[in-house]
C-alpha positions as CSV (number, residue, x, y, z in Angstrom):
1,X,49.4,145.3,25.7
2,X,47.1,142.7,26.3
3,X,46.2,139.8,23.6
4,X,42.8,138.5,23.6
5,X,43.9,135.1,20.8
6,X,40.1,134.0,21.0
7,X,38.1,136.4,19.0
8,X,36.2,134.0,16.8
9,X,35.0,137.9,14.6
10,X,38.3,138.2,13.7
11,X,40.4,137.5,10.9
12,X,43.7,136.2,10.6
13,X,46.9,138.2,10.1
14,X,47.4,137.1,6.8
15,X,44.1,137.7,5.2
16,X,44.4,141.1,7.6
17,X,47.6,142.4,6.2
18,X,46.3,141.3,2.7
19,X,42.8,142.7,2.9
20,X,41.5,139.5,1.7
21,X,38.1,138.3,3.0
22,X,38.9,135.2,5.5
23,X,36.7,132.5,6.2
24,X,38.0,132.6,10.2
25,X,38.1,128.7,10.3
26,X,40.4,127.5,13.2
27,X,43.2,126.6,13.4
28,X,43.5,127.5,9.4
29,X,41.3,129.6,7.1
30,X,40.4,128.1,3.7
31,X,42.9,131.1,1.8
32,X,45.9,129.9,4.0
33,X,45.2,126.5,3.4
34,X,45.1,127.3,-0.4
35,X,48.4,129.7,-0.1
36,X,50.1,126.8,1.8
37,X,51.0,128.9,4.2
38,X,51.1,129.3,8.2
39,X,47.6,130.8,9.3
40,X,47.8,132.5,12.8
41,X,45.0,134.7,14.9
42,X,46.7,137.1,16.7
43,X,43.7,138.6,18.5
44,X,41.8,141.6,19.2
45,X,44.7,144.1,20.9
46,X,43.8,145.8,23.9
47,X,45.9,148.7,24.8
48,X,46.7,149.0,28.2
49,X,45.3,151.9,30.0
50,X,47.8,155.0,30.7
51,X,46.6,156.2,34.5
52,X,49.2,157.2,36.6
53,X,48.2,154.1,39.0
54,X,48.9,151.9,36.1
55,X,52.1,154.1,35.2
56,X,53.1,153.7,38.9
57,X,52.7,149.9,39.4
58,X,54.6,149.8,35.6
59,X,58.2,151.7,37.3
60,X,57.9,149.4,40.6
61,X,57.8,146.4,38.3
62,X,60.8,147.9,36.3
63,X,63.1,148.7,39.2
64,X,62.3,144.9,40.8
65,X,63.1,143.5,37.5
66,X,66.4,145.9,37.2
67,X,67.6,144.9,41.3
68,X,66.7,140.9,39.8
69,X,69.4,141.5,36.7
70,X,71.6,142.6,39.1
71,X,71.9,139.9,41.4
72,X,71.8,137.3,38.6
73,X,74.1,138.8,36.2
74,X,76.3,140.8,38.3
75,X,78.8,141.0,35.3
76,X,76.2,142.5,32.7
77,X,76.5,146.4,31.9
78,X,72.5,146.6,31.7
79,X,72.9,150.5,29.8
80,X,75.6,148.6,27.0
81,X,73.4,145.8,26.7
82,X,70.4,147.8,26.4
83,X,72.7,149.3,23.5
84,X,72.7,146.1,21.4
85,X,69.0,144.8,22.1
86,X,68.7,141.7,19.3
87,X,72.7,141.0,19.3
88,X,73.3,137.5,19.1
89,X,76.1,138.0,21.5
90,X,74.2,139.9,24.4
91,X,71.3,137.3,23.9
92,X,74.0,134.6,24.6
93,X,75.8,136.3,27.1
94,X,72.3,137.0,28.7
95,X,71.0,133.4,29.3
96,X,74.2,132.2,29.8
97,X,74.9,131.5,34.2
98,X,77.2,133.5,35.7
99,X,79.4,130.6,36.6
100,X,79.7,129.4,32.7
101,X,82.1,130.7,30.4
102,X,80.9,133.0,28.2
103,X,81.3,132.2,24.1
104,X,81.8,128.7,25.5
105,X,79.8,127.4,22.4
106,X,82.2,124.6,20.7
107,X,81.7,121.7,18.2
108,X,83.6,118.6,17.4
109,X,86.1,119.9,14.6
110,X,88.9,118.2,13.1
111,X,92.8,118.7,13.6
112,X,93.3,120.3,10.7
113,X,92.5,123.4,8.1
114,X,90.9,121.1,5.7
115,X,90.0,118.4,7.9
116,X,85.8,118.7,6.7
117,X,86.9,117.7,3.3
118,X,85.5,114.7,2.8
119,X,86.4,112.0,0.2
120,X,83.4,109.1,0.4
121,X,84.9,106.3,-1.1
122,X,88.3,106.6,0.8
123,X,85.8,106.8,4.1
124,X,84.5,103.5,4.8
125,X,83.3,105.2,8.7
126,X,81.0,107.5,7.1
127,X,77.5,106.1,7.6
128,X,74.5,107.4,5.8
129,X,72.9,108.0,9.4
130,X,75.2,110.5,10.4
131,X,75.0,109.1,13.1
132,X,77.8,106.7,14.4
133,X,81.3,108.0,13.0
134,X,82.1,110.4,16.0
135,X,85.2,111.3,14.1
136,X,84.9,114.7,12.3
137,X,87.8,114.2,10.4
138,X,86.8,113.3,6.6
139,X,83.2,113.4,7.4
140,X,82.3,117.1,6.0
141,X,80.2,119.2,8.6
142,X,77.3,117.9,10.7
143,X,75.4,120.4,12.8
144,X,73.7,120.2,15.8
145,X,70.2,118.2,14.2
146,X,72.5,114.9,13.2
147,X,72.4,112.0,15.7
148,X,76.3,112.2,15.6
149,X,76.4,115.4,17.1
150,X,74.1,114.1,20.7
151,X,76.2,110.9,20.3
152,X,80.0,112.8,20.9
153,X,77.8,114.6,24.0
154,X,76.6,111.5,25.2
155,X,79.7,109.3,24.6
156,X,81.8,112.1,25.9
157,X,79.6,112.0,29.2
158,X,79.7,108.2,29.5
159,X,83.6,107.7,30.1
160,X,85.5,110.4,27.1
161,X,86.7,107.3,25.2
162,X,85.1,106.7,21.9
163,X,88.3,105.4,19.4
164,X,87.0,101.7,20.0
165,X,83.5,102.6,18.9
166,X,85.5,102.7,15.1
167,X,87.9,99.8,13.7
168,X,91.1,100.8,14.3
169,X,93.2,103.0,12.1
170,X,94.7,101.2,9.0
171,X,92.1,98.4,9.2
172,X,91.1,98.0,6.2
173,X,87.1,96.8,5.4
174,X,87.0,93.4,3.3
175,X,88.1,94.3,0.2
176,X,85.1,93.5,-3.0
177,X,86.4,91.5,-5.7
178,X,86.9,93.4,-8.9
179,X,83.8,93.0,-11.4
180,X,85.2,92.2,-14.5
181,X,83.8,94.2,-17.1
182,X,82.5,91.1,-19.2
183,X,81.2,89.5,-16.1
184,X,78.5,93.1,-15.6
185,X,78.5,93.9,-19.0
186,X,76.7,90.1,-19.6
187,X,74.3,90.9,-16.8
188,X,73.5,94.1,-18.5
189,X,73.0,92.8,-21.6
190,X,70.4,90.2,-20.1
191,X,66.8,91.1,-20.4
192,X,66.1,88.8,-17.3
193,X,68.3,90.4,-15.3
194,X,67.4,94.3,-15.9
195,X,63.2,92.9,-16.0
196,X,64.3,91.4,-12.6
197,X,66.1,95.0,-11.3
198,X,63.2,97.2,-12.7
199,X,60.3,94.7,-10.9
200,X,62.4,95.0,-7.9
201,X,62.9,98.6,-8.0
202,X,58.8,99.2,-8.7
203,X,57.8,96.8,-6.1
204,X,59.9,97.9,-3.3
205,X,61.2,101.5,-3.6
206,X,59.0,102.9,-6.0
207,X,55.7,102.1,-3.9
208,X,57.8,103.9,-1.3
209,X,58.3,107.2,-3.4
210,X,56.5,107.1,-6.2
211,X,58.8,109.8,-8.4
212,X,58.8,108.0,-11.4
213,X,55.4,107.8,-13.6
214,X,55.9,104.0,-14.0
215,X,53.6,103.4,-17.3
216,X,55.3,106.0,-18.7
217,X,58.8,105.1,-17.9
218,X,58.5,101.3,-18.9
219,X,56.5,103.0,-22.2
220,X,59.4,104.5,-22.7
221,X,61.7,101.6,-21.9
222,X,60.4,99.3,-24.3
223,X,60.3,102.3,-26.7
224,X,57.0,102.2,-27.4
225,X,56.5,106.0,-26.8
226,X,59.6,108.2,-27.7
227,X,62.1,108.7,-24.5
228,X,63.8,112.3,-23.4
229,X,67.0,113.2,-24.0
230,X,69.4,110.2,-24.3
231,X,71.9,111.4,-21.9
232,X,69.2,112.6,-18.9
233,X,67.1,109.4,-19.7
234,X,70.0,107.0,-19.5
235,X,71.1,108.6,-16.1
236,X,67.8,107.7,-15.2
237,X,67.6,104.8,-16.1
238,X,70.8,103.2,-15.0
239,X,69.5,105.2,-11.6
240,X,66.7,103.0,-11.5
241,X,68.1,100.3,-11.9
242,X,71.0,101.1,-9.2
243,X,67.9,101.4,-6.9
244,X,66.6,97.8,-8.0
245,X,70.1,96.7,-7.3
246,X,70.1,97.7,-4.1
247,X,66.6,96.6,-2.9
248,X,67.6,93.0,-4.0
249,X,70.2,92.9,-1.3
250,X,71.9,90.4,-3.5
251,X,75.7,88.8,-1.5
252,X,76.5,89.9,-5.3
253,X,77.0,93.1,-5.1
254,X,79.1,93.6,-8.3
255,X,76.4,94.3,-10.4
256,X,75.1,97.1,-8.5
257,X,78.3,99.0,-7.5
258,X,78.5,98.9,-11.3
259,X,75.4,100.3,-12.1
260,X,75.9,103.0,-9.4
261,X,78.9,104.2,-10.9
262,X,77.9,104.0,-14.3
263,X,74.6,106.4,-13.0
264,X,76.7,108.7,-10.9
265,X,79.1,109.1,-14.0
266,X,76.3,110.5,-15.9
267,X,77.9,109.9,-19.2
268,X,81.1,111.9,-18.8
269,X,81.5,112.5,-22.8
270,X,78.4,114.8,-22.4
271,X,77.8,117.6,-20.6
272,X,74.2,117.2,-18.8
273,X,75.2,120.5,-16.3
274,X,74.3,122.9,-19.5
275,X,70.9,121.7,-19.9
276,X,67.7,121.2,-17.6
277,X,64.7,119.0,-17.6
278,X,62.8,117.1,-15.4
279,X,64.3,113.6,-16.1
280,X,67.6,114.7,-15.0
281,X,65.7,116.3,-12.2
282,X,64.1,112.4,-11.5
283,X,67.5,110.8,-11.7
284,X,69.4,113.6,-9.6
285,X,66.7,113.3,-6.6
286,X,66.8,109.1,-6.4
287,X,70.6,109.1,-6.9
288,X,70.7,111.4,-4.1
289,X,68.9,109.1,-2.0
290,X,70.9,105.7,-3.4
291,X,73.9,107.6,-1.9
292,X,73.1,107.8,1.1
293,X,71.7,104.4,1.8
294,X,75.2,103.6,0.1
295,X,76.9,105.4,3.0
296,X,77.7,108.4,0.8
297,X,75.9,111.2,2.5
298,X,77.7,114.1,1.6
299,X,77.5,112.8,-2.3
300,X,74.0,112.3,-1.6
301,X,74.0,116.2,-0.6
302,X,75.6,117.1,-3.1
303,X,73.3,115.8,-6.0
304,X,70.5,116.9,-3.6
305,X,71.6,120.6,-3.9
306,X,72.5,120.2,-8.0
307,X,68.6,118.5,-8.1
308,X,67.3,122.0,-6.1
309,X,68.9,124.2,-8.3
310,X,67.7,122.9,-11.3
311,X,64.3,122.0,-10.3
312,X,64.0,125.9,-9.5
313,X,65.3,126.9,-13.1
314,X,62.5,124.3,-14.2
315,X,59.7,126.3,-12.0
316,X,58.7,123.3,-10.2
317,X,57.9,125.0,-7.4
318,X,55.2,127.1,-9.2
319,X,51.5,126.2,-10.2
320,X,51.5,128.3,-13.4
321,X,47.8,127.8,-13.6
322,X,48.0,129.3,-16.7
323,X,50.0,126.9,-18.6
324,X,48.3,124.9,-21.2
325,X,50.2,121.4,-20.1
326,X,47.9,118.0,-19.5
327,X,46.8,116.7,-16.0
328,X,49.6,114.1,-16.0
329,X,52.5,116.5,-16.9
330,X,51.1,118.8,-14.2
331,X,50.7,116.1,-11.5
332,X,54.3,114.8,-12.5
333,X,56.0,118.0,-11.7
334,X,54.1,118.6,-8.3
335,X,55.3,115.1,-7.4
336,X,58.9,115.7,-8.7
337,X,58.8,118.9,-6.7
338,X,57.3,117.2,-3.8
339,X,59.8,114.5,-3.7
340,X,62.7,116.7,-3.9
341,X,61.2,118.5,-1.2
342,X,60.9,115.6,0.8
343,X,64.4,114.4,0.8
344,X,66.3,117.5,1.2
345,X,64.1,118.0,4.3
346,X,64.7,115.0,5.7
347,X,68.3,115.0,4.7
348,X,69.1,118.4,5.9
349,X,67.8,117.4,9.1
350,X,69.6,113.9,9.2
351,X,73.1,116.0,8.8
352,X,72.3,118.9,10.7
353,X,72.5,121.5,8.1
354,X,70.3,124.6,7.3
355,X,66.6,123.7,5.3
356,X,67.5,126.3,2.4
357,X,64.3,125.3,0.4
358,X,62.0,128.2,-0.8
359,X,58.6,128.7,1.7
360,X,55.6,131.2,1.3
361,X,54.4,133.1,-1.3
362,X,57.9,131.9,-3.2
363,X,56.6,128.7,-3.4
364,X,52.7,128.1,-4.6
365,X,53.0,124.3,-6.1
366,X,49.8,122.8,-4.8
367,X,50.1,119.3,-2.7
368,X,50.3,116.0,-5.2
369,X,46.8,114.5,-5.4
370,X,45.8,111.1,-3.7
371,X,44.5,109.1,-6.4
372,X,44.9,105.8,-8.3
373,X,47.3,105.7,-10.9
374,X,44.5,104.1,-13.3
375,X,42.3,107.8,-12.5
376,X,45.3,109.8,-13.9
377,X,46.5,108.9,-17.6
378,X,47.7,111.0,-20.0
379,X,44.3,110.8,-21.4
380,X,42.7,112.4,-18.5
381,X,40.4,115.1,-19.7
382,X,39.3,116.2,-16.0
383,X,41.0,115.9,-12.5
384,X,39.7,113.0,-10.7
385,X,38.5,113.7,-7.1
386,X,41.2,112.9,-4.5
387,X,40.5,109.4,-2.5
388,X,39.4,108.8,0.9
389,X,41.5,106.0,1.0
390,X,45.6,105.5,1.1
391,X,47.2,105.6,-2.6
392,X,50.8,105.1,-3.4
393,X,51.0,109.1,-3.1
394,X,49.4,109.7,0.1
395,X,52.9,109.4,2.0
396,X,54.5,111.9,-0.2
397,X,51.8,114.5,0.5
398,X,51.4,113.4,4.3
399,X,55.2,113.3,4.9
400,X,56.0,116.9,2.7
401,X,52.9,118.3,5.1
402,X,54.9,117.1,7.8
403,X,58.2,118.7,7.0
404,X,56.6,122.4,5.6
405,X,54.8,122.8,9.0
406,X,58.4,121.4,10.9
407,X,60.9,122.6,8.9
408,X,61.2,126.0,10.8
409,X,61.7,123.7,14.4
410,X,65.3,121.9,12.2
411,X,66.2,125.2,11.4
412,X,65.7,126.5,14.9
413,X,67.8,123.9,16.6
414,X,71.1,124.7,14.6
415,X,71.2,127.6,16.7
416,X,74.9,127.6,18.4
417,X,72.6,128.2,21.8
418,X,70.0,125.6,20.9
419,X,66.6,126.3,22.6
420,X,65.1,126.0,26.0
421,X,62.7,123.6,27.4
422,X,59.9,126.0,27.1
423,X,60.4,126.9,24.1
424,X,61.2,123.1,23.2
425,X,57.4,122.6,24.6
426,X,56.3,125.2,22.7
427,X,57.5,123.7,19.2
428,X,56.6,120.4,20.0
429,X,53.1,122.0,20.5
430,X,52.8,123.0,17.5
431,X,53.9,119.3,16.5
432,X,51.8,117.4,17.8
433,X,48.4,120.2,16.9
434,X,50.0,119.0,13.1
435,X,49.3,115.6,14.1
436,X,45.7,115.9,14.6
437,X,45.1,116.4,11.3
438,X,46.6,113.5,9.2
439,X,43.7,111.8,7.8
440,X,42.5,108.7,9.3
441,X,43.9,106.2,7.6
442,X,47.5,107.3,8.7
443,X,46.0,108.4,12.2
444,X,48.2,106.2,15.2
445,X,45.4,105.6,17.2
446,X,43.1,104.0,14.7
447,X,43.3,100.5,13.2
448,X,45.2,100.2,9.8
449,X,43.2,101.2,6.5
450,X,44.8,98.3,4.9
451,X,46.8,94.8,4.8
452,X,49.5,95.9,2.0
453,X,52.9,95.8,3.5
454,X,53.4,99.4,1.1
455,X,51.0,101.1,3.1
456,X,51.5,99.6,6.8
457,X,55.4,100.8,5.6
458,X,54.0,104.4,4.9
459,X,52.1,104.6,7.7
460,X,54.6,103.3,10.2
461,X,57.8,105.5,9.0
462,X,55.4,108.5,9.1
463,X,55.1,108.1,12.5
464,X,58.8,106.9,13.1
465,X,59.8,110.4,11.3
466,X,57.3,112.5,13.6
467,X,58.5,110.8,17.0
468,X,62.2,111.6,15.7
469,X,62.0,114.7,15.6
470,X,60.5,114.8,18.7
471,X,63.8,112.9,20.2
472,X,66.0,115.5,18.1
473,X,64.2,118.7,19.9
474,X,64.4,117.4,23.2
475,X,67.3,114.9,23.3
476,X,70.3,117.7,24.1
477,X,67.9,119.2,27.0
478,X,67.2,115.7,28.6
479,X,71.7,114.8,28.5
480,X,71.6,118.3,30.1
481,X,69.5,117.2,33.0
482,X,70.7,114.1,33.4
483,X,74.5,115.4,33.8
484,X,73.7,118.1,36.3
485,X,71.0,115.3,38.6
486,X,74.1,113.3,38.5
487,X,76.4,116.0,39.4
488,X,74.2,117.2,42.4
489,X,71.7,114.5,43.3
490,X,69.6,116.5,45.4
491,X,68.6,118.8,43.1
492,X,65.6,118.4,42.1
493,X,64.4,118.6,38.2
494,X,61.5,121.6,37.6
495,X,58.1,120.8,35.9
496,X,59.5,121.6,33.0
497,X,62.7,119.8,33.3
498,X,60.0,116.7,33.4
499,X,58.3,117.2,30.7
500,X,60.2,117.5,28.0
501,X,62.0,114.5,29.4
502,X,59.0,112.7,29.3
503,X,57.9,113.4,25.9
504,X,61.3,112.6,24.5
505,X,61.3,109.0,26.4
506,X,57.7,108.4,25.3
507,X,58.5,109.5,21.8
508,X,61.1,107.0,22.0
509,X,59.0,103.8,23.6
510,X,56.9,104.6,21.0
511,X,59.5,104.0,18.2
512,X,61.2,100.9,20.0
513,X,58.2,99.4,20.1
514,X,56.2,100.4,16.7
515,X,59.6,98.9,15.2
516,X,59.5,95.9,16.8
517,X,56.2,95.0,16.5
518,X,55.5,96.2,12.5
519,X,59.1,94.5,11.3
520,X,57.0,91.0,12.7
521,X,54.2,91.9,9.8
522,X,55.5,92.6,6.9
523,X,58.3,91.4,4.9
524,X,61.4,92.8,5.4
525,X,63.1,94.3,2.8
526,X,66.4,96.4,2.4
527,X,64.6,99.5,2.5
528,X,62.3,98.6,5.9
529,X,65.8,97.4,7.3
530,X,67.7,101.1,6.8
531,X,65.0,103.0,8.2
532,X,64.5,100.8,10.6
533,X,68.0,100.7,12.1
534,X,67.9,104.5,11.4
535,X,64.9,105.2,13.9
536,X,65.9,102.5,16.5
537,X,69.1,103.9,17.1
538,X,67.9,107.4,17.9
539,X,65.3,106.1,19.8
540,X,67.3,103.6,21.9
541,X,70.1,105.8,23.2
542,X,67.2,108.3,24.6
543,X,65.7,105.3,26.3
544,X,69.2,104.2,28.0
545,X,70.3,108.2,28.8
546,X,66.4,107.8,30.5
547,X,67.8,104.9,32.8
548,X,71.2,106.8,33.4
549,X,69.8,109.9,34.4
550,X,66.5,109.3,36.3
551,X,67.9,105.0,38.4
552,X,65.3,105.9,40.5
553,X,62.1,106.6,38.5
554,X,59.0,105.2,38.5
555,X,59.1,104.4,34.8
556,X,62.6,102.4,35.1
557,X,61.5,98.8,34.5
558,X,59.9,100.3,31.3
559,X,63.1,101.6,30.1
560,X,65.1,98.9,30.7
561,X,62.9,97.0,28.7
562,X,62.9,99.6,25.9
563,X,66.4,99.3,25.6
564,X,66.2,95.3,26.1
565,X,63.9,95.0,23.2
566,X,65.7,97.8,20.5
567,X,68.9,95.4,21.9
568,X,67.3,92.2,20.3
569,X,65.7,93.8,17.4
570,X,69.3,95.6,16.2
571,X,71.0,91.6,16.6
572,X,68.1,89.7,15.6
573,X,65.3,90.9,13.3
574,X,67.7,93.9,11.6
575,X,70.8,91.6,11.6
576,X,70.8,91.6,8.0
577,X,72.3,95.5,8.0
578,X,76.2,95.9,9.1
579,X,75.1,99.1,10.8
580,X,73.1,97.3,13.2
581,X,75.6,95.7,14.8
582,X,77.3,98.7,15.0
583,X,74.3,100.7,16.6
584,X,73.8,97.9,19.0
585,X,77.2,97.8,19.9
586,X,77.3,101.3,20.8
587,X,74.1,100.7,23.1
588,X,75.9,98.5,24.5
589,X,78.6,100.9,25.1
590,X,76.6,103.4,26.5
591,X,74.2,101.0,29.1
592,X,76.4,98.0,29.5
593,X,73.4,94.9,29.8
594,X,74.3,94.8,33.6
595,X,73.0,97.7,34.1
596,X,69.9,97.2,31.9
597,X,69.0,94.0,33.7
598,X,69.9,95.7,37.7
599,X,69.9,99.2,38.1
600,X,69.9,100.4,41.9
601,X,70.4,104.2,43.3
602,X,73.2,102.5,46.0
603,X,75.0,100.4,43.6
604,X,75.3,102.9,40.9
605,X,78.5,105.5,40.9
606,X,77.9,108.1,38.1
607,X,80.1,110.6,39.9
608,X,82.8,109.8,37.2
609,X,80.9,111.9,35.2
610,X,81.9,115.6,34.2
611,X,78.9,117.3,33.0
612,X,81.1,120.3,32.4
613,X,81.5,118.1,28.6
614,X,77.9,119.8,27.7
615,X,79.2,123.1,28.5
616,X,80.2,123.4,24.9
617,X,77.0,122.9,23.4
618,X,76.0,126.4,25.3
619,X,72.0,125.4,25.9
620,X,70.6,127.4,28.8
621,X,70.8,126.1,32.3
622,X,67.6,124.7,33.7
623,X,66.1,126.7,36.0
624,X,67.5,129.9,35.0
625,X,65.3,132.8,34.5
């Protein structure tokens, strides 16, 4: 059957299979705009015409197609396979070649039994990346979407040695001096010091992600409006001020492992796990995210997952029109829900597990609002109209856009057999149609809406987020071109082959570049410094595979300066974050500067090189039909 996709009379499938009346706007109708859901037009369907000249043209095609399966998979039983149409192990077996192993899908995985269990503060590898400690011993499971996993391919690749990448075994880190409990328990007791951690925490991360209703919260603080439960509010609050720890970046870091642990402790003579309510909910999600920026991913997972669970039991992820609550209390909860969304999005992606967050019709929370703090009190009689202009809250609802119309592409990826570059141009399709409609203000090709280094931070990590996952759904196919050019250096790469190389390499410029330039305009700050480092990483090692695979390309000189400049920026303007040095470092590792600053065809011996390494990660062969 033929698909006719451009029937403008038609509605779409949803409002079809609903019998709803659809407005038939393109590319979404105002109902699935409203449902949050995916709006598609499948088309009028034209049935294809049973004459026996059709019939006859129909078998010739068939027995072509059955003499092509033959000589490509001489192996394949085509009657059993036909058997087990939709088995994961046929489809494998299928777009597997002939001279691969079959089943030959293999991760990284530790020695022993119990070698994912992970202990965080016995780990001092583990970053909150996931992205440099090749070892999978201790560092719980990372799936194919973590920068770790393409880093063992690429490493691997590069020369199989990767133990001097990490400090040796039985080096121990310098050792912190022991707080004495006098020493933090006079800083706590100092109202300078805890004003001085709660402006830090509002000024820096809050405008970030805006979780926290701050009026309220300092209201409550200064106990000038009555505060939740003790135990949930005091989490929060020692949460909070964690965060404002941490965004100091004090050389005195005393104060705020203290704080951390006294947070993450949650009060042990109570039991918070036998109750629910969205403070706990507030403290659970920003804890989450201090432990990772702390190096403590799989902690941060952990209280991510407890946060999910109990945000479901709260309905969070319902509208409940119905209920008779205020504006404010409404708004909170969308931005709660929002915010947890956000992060266990972004973090499920980061360590290359599945997105288990609800989607459709199970989930009908409408988008926070973009407005002004000062239009939404808990006097507010009547919801204000939504800005035109960036508010602190038009990152959350641009960024949790971002990851409900993406989400599916992270998912997709932890397949064992990953995806193929047309399908890879397919989903990044789809990505960059989602781009088109971020409003203005955050739009990459327009000027800035505004000076405030809050906003240019927004805007800049939006984009930073959007390019990486760009680099995550191509990076694995661009290794897998680069190994077999290098193997065979006449053959030549397909249109496709190309492409998806180029959009992963212009995804990364793009990063290098935004980074470099924005971190010279704003003021840097802890937070700008760990995304930062984040980004460039991923970015920088598809710019130096770029020069590896392709010494000859036109677009060489641009490379090398790519990789030049996310070089300087890790030692110079990021030198501030231990990982830093550790990302450049492994740069360095991967494109020694020689070959950054000369790179010639003759000169260059890749032959060293066993792309047989990326058998295990089972992606389909170029080329292959």
């Amino acid at each position: 059957m033929e698909l006719l996709g451009r029937d403008a009379n038609l509605s779409c499938d949803a409002c079809r299979i609903k019998k709803l009346k659809c407005s038939k706007d393109r590319p979404s109708c105002t109902a699935c705009i409203q449902n949050r859901r995916p709006c598609h037009y499948s088309g009028r369907v034209v049935r294809s015409p049973l004459t026996r000249a059709y019939l006859t043209s129909v078998e010739r095609r068939l027995q072509s197609l059955e003499k092509l399966v033959a000589e490509k998979l001489p192996d394949l039983n085509v009657d059993e396979a036909l058997t087990t149409v939709g088995s994961p192990r046929i489809e494998a077996q299928a777009s597997a070649s002939p001279n691969e192993p079959r089943e030959s899908f293999a991760e990284a995985v530790p020695d022993a039994a119990d070698g994912y269990d992970w202990q965080e503060d016995a780990n001092e590898l583990v970053d909150g990346m996931a992205a440099l400690s090749v070892e999978p011993t201790g560092a719980g499971y990372l799936g194919s979407t973590a920068g770790v996993f393409f880093l063992r391919a690429l490493l691997a690749w590069v020369d199989g040695q990767r133990s001097h990448l990490e400090p040796r075994p039985g080096a121990s880190p310098p050792s912190r001096p022991t707080p004495t409990p006098s020493h933090i328990q006079r800083s706590l007791d100092s109202g300078q010091v805890l004003n001085q951690l709660l402006d830090s925490y509002f000024s820096v991360y809050h405008s970030s992600y805006p979780f926290v209703h701050e009026a309220t919260f300092m209201a409550q603080y200064h106990q000038l409006i009555p505060r939740p439960s003790t135990a949930s509010w005091q989490a929060l609050l020692h949460t909070i001020l964690a965060l404002g720890a941490w965004c100091m970046n004090s050389e005195d870091c005393e104060l705020e492992d203290a704080l951390y642990h006294r947070a993450i402790s949650f009060r042990e003579d109570e039991s918070l796990f036998e109750s629910a309510n969205m403070t706990l909910v507030q403290a659970l999600v920003l804890l989450s995210n201090l432990s990772q920026k702390r190096n403590k991913p799989n902690t941060g997972g952990n209280l991510l997952g407890l946060a999910v669970r109990m945000a479901l039991s709260l309905g969070l992820h319902r509208e409940l029109p119905a209920w008779n609550i205020s504006h404010l209390q409404r708004e909170m909860r969308r931005r709660v829900w929002w915010g947890l969304y956000m992060f266990d999005s972004g973090a499920s992606t980061t360590f290359g597990r599945p997105i288990l967050l609800p989607a459709g019709d199970a989930m009908d929370v409408k988008s926070v609002l973009n407005v002004n703090d000062e239009q939404l009190t808990p006097r507010t009689v009547e919801m204000p109209d939504e800005s035109a202009l960036p508010t602190r809250y038009s990152g959350i609802k641009a960024q949790c856009d971002f990851h409900v119309h993406s989400n599916h592409i992270s998912n997709r990826l932890l397949s064992p057999c990953g995806v193929s570059p047309e399908e890879a141009m397919r989903l990044n399709q789809s990505l960059e149609s989602w781009a088109q409609t971020l409003p203005g203000y955050f739009a990459f090709s327009g000027e800035p809406a505004a000076a405030d280094d809050w906003y240019l931070f927004t805007r800049a990590r939006l984009w930073w987020r959007f390019w990486n996952l760009q680099i995550i759904l191509f990076r694995q196919l661009v290794l897998r071109r680069a190994m077999k050019r290098t193997q065979d250096s006449t053959l030549a790469a397909t249109d496709v082959d190309n492409r998806c190389r180029d959009v992963a390499v212009h995804a990364a410029s793009a990063t290098i570049v935004s980074i470099h330039e924005f971190l010279g305009q704003v003021q840097m700050t802890r937070l700008i410094n760990w995304y930062a480092t984040n980004f460039l990483f991923h970015a920088a090692l598809i710019s130096a595979l770029a020069i590896l695979g392709d010494p000859q390309a036109p677009g060489l000189a641009s490379w090398q300066a790519d990789v030049e400049k996310a070089s300087f920026t890790f030692r110079n303007l990021l030198s501030d974050n231990p990982l830093a040095a550790r990302c450049a470092d492994i740069l360095s590792h991967v494109l020694p500067q020689d070959d950054v600053s000369a790179v010639f065809p003759e000169e260059l011996d890749m032959s060293w090189m066993d792309p047989d390494v990326f058998n295990s990660l089972c992606w389909t062969d170029f080329g292959q039909v």
